[in-house]
C-alpha positions in Angstrom: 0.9 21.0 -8.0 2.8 24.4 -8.5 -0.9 26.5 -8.6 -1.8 25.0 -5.6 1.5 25.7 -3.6 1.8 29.2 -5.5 -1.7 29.9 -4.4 -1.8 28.5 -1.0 1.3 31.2 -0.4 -0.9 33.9 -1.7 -2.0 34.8 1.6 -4.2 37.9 3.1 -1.4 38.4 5.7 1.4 40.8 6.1 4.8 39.5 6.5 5.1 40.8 9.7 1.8 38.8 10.6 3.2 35.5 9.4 5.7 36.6 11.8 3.3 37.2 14.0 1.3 34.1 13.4 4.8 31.4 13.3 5.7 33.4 16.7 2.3 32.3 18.4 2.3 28.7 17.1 5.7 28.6 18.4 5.0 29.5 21.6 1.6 27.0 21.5 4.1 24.3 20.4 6.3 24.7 24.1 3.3 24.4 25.7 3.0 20.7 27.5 -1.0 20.5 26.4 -0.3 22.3 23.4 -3.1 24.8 22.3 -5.5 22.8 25.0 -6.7 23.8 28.4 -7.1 21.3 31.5 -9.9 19.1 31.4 -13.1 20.5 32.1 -16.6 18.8 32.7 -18.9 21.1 30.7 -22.9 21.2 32.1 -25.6 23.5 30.9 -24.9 25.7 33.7 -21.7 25.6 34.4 -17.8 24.2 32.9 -16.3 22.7 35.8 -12.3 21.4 36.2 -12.6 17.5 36.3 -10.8 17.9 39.8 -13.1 20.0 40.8 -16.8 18.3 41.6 -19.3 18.2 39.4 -20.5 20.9 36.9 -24.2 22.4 37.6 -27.3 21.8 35.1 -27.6 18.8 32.5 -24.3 17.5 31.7 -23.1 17.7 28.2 -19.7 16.4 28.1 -16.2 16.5 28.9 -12.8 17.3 27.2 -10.6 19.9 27.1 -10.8 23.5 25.5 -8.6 26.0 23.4 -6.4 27.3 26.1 -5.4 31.4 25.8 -2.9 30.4 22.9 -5.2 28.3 20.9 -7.8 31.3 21.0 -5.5 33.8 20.6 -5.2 32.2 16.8 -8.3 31.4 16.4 -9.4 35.2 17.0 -6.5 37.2 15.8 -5.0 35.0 12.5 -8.5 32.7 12.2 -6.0 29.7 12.5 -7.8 27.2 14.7 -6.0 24.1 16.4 -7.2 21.9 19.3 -10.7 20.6 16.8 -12.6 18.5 18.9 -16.5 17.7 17.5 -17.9 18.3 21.6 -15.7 22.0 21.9 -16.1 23.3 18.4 -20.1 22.4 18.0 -20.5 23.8 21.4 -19.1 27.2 21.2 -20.3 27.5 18.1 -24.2 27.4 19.3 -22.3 29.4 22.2 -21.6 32.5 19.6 -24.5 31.8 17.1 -27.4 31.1 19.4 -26.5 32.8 22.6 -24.4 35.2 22.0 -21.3 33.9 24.2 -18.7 31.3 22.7 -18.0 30.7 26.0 -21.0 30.3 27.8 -22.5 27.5 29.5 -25.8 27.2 27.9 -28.4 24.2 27.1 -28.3 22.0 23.1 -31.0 23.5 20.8 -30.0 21.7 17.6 -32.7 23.3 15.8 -32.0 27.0 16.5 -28.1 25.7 15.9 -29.8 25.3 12.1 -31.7 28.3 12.0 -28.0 30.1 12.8 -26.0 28.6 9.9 -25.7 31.0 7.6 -24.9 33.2 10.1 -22.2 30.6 11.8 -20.7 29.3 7.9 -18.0 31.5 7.7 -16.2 30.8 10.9 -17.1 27.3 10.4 -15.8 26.6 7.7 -12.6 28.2 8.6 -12.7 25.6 10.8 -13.2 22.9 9.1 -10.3 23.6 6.6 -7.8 24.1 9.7 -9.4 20.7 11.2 -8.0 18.4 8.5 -4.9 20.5 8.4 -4.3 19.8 12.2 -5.2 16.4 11.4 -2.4 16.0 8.9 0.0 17.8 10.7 -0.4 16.1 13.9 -0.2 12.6 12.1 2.5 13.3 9.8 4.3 15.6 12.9 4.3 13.0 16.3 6.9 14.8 18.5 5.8 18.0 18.2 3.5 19.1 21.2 0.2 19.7 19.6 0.6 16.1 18.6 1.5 14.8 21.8 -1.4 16.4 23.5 -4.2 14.6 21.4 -2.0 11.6 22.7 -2.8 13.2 26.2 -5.8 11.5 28.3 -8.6 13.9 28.9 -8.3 15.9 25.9 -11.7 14.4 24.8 -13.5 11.8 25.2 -14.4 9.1 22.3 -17.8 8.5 23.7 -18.4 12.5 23.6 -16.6 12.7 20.4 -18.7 9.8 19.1 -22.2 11.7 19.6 -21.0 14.8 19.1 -19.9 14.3 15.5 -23.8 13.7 14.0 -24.3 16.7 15.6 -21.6 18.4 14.0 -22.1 17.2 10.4 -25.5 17.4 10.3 -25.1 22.1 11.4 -22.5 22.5 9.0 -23.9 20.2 5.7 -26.8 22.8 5.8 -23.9 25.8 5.1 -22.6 24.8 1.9 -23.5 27.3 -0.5 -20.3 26.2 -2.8 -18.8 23.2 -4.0 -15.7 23.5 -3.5 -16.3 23.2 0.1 -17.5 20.0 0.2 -14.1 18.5 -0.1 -12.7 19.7 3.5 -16.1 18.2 5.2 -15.5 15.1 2.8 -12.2 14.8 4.2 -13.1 15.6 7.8 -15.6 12.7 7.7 -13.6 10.2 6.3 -11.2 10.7 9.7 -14.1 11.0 11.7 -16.2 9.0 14.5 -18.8 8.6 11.8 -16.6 6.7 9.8 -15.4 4.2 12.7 -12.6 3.3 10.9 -8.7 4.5 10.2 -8.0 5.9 7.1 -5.2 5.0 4.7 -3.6 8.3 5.1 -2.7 6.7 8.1 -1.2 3.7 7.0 1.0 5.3 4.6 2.1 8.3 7.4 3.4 5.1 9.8 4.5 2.7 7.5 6.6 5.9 6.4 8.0 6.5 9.7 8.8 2.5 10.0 10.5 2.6 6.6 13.0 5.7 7.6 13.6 4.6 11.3 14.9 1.3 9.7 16.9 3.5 7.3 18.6 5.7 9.4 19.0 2.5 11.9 20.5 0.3 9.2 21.2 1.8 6.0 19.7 0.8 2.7 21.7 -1.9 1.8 20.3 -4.3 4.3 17.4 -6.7 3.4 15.4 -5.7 6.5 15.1 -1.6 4.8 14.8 -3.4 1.4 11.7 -5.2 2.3 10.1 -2.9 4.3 10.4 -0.2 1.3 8.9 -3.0 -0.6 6.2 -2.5 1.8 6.1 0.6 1.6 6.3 1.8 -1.8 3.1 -1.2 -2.0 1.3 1.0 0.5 1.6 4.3 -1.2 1.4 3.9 -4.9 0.1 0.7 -5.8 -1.9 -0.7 -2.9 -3.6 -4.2 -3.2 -4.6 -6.8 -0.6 -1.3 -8.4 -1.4 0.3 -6.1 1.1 -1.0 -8.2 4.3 0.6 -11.1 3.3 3.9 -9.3 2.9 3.9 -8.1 6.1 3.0 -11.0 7.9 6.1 -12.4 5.6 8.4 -9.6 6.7 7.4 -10.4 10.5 7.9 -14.2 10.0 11.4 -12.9 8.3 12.2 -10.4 11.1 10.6 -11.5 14.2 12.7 -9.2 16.2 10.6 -6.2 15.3 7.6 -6.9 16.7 8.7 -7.5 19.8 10.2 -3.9 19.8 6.8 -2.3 17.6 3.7 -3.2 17.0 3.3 -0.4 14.2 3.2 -2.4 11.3 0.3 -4.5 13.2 -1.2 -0.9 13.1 -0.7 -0.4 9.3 -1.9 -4.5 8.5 -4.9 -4.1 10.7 -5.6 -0.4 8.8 -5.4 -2.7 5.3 -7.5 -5.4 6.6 -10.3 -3.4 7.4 -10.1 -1.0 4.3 -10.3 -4.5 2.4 -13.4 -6.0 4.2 -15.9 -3.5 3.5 -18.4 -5.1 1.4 -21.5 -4.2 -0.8 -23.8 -5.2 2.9 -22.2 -3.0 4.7 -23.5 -0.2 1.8 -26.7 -1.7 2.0 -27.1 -1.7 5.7 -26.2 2.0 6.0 -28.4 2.8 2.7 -31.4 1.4 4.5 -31.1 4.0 7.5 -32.0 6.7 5.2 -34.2 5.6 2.7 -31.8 4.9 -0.2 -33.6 2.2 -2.1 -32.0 2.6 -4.9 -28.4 2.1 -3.3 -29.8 -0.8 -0.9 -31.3 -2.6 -4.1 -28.0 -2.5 -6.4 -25.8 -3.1 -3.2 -27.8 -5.8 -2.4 -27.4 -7.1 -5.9 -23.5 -6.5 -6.1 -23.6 -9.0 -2.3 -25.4 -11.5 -4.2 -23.9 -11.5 -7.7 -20.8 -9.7 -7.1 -19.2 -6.8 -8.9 -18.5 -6.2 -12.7 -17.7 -2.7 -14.9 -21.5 -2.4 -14.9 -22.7 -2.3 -11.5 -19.7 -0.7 -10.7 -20.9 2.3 -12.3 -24.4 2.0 -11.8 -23.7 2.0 -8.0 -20.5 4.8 -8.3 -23.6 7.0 -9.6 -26.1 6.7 -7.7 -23.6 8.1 -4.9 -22.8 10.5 -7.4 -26.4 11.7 -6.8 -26.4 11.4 -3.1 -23.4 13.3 -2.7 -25.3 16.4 -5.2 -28.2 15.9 -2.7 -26.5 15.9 0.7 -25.4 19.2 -0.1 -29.1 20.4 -0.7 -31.8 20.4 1.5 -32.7 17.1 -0.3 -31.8 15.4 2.4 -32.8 16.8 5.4 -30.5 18.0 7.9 -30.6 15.0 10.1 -30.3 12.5 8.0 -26.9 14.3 6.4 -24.0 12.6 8.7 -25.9 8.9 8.0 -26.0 10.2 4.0 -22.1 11.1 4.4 -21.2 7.4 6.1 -22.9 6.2 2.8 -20.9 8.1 0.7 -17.8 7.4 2.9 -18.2 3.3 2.8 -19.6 3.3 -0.7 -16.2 5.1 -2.0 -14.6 3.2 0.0 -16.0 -0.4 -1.5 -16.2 0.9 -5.0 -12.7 1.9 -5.4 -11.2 -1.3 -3.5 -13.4 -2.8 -6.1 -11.7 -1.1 -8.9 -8.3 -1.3 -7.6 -8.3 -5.2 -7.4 -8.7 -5.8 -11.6 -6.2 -7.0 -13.1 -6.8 -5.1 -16.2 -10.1 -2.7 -17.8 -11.6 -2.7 -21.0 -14.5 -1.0 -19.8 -15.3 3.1 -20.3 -17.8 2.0 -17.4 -14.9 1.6 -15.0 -13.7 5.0 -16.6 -16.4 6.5 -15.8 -17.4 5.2 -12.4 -13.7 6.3 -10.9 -14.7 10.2 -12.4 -18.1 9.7 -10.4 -15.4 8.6 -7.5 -13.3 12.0 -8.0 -16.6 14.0 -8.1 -18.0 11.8 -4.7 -14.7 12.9 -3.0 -15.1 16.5 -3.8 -12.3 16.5 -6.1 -14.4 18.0 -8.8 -17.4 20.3 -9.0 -20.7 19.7 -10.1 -19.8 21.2 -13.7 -16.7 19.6 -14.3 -18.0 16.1 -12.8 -20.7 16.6 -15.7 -18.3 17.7 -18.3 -15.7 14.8 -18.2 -18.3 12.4 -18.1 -20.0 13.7 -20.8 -16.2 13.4 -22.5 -15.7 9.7 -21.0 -19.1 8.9 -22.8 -17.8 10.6 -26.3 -14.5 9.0 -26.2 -13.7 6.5 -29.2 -12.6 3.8 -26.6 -11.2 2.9 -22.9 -8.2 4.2 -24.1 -9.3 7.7 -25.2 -11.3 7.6 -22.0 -8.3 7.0 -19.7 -6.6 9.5 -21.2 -8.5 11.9 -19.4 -7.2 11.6 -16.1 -4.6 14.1 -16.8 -7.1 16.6 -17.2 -8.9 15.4 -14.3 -6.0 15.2 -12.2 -4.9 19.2 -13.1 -8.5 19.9 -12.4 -8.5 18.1 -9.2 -5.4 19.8 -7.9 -6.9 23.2 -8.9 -10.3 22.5 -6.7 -8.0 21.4 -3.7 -5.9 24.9 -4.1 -9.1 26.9 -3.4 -10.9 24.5 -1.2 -8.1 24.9 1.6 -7.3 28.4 0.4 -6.3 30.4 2.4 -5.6 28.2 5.4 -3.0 26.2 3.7 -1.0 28.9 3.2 -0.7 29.8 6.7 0.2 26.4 7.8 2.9 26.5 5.1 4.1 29.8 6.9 4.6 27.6 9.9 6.2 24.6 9.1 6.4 24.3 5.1 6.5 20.8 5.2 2.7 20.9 5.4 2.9 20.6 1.3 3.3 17.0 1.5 -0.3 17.6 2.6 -1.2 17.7 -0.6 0.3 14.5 -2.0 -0.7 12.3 1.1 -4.4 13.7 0.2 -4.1 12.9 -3.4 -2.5 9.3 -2.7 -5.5 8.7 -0.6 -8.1 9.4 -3.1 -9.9 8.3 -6.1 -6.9 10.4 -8.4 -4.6 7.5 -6.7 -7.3 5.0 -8.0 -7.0 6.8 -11.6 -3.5 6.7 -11.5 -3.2 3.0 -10.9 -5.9 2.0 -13.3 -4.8 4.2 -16.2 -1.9 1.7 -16.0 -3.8 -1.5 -16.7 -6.2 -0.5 -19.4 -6.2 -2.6 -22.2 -4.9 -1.0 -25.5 
């Protein structure tokens, strides 16, 4: 944890630009839209204010752009806020394939492609400060970036929805390392693709619950007793159990509900993580030709799930998240690849985490595929530790690895978000819980839990 914090500091910029830098995100954050403009309808020919009439050519969406503070950090500290999939795809191809961020232009995915290489840099920059924003805006509610994603007509989902394909589909094809797959990873997991909320969000409100109830009624009362029950569940040992405590703390308190309905939030977040099923991996497998994922998911439906299939499935996405990477898989199939990725994760590790106890290297070695999926590890080190998991004397010796993997892990996230980590330290250091939130969301939380109930 110390490398990554020490190294995410270790930034490019002067002191007087992380003055610099904090002054303009201060300025941004008194804003009422925060780093976004008024709502525009954007056409081919034209970007029109909604108020306005209609904008000229063939419409392409609507939403609102980086006002003048949003692209004053994006050009001057390459700190970008105000990610939307619609406004960042589109000035991209602005910049890369006609020569005008700004422009009003037509949609050429293909010559979009053909400008990649040219396009990675700033895009990835982008991608690192998109799941930064995320976190900060989640984990930061009152502060008036968030509030203006609350805003309507900052972007619509429907725009969003199409937009992100689009998105995933450019910026897959500019990996040239691994450590960048982790911010895309990441990215997608929060994305339309995915269609569903993450558990970083369930833990960020059921946090907020747990310390309004605190400061409300101090911690000697059973209402903050049980809901820190709840919410120690949540973030460090999460299990289906969870829903049927919080339906019990709302039959307990019944007054809350009627004054929040964020812990309906959190159990409707846990209930779906917990209904995605070996079909649903299947179904999404199928759309891209995966036969060999549709055939064991298939198999894992019909038969259900044991230490076995677990890791035959845990590597064959393994594989798919090498080849995604690659021009393997072509360049529109790579957002449908990643929602296979995403939802086989997802089933394999609520898979894992609902044993009561492992004897198994296999389970051992399908969560390190997990790790690798998630972009937590790099090719080499993925191939090392299972080589290691394979040599070890038993389940035990193989557990014992996730130290290791864990030190690893943390290094690969230091230098995936370096250096734009570091300058979101500079403006509110509180972004380091970024990295724990990520970690507790991930296969390393799997690990964690796990390493607990091997059998010695």
């Amino acid at each position: 944890m110390k490398s990554l914090i020490t190294l995410a500091l270790g930034l490019v910029l002067s002191v007087a630009a992380q003055a610099d830098l904090k002054a303009s995100f201060k300025k941004m954050d008194s804003n009422r839209k925060g780093p976004f403009t008024v709502n525009y309808l954007q056409g081919s020919r034209s970007r029109v204010i909604v108020t306005d009439g209609s904008a000229s050519g063939t419409f392409q969406f609507q939403a609102a752009f980086r006002n003048e503070i949003g692209q004053e950090l994006a050009t001057q500290y390459d700190f970008y806020v105000a990610n939307l999939f619609t406004t960042n795809y589109y000035e991209l191809m602005g910049e890369y394939v006609y020569g005008d961020a700004y422009s009003s232009h037509d949609i050429d995915h293909n010559a979009m492609l053909a400008a990649a290489p040219r396009a990675a840099k700033k895009a990835g920059s982008m991608v690192r400060h998109w799941v930064l924003e995320k976190h900060y805006v989640q984990n930061f509610p009152n502060t008036k970036i968030a509030q203006a994603f609350k805003l309507r007509g900052i972007g619509g989902s429907e725009f969003e929805q199409a937009y992100a394909p689009y998105f995933f589909n450019f910026y897959m094809t500019t990996l040239t390392e691994d450590f960048q797959f982790l911010p895309v990873y990441l990215l997608a997991k929060s994305s339309p693709i995915a269609a569903s909320n993450s558990l970083e969000r369930a833990r960020v409100v059921v946090n907020q619950i747990y310390e309004g109830l605190l400061a409300r009624f101090g911690q000697d009362q059973t209402v903050v007793r049980r809901m820190y029950q709840i919410r120690n569940v949540i973030h460090n040992q999460l299990s289906q159990e969870v829903v049927a405590q919080i339906d019990s703390f709302h039959r307990e308190f019944p007054w809350y509900r009627q004054e929040s309905s964020d812990l309906d939030e959190v159990r409707s977040i846990v209930v779906a993580y917990y209904s995605v099923s070996a079909k649903k991996v299947s179904e999404f497998a199928k759309k891209i030709g995966a036969n060999d994922i549709v055939a064991q998911a298939d198999a894992m439906a019909k038969n259900g799930s044991s230490p076995d299939s677990i890791l035959a499935l845990s590597s064959m996405i393994a594989n798919l998240r090498t080849a995604v990477a690659t021009s393997a898989v072509p360049a529109a199939q790579k957002s449908d690849a990643l929602l296979v990725i995403l939802t086989a994760n997802q089933y394999l590790n609520k898979e894992i985490l609902n044993m009561s106890s492992v004897s198994s290297k296999s389970v051992i070695k399908a969560i390190v595929n997990l790790i690798y999926v998630e972009g937590f590890l790099i090719k080499d080190n993925w191939q090392y530790f299972t080589g290691e998991v394979d040599s070890a004397a038993d389940v035990v010796a193989a557990g014992a690895l996730f130290a290791d993997i864990a030190d690893i892990a943390n290094d690969t996230l230091a230098q995936a978000f370096n250096p734009s980590l570091g300058q979101w330290l500079s403006v509110e250091p509180k972004m380091q819980y970024f990295v724990d939130n990520t970690i507790k969301s991930s296969a390393l939380n799997t690990a964690s839990v796990i390493g607990k109930k091997i059998k010695k």
